[in-house]
N, C-alpha and C positions, 0 to 999 in steps of 0.2 A: 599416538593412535593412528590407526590408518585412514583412510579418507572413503566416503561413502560410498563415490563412483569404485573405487578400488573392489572394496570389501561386495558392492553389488553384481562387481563382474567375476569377482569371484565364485560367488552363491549363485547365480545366473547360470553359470559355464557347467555344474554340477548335473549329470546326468541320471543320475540314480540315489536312492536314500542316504546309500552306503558312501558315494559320495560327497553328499551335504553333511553328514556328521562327521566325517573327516576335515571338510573346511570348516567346520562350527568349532573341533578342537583344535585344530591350526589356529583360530581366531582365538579361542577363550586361551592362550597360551599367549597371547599378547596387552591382556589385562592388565594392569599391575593390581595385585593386592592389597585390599585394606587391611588397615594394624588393627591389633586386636581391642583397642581403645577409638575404631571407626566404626566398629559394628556393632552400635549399641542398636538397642530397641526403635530409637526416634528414629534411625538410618535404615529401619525393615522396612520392605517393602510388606502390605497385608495381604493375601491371598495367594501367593504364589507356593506351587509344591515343594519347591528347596526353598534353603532360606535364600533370602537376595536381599543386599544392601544400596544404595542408593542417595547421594553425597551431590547435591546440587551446590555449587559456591555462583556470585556473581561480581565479574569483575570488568568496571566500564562501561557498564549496561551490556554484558556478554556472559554466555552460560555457560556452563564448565562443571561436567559430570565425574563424579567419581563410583563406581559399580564394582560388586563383586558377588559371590554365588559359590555357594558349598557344593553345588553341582557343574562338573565341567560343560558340557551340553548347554547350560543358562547364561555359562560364561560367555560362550562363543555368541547367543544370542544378546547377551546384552551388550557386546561389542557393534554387534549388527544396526542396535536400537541405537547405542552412543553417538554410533559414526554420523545419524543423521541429523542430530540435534546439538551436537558439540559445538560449541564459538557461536551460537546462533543467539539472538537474541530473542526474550519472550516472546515475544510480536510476532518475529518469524516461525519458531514453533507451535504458535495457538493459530498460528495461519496453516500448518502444515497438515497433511493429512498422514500422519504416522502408520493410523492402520493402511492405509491404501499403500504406503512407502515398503512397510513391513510385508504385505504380499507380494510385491514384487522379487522380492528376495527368495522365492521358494522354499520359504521355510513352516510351510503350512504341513505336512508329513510328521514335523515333527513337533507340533505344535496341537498337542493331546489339548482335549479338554480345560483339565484343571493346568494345563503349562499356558494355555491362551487366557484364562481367567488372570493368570499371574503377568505375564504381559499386558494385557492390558490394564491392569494395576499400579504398574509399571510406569505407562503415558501415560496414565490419570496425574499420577504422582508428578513425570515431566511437565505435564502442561499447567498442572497447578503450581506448578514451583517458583 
């Protein structure tokens, strides 16, 4: 997975909608997929408009997300979300401020109503996990 600074200067550097949706699917193109036997129900995330999955393992005292999303667009943002929370440990992420990391990324254009209910759904799920 890419690295947060990385994936922030990329979303940063985007000048217009047109091209934040363009790196959103650049990014959700570097997901890997869950099997069909990863996206059960327990692995849904609840509120969000596509479906979205959500695979927390911990290993060493370090977190380790697995994500995926019927919608490309979701994909790209839960790359976005992963990059900041990946190899962290609990601690670190209930210390972190996710929303505030998440606006930095200018991905608030594309982040409707019901697609921000489901992000943040999303970090609930991370920071309870």
């Amino acid at each position: 997975m890419t690295d947060s600074a990385n994936i922030k200067g990329q979303l940063q550097a985007c000048r217009s909608k047109e091209e934040t949706f363009k790196a959103l699917v650049a990014l959700s193109k570097t997901l890997p997929r869950l099997s069909t036997e990863e996206k059960i129900e327990e692995n849904k995330i609840k509120g969000c408009e596509s479906a979205v999955w959500l695979i927390m393992e911990e290993n060493n005292g370090t977190r380790h997300f697995k994500a995926d999303s019927d919608a490309k667009l979701m994909r790209g943002v839960l790359v976005a979300i992963l990059s900041l929370v990946e190899g962290k440990t609990q601690t670190d992420i209930q210390q972190m401020d996710l929303k505030a990391e998440l606006a930095e990324l200018n991905l608030s254009s594309y982040l409707t109503s019901s697609r921000t209910n489901g992000v943040l759904a999303i970090l609930d799920k991370i920071n309870k996990a």
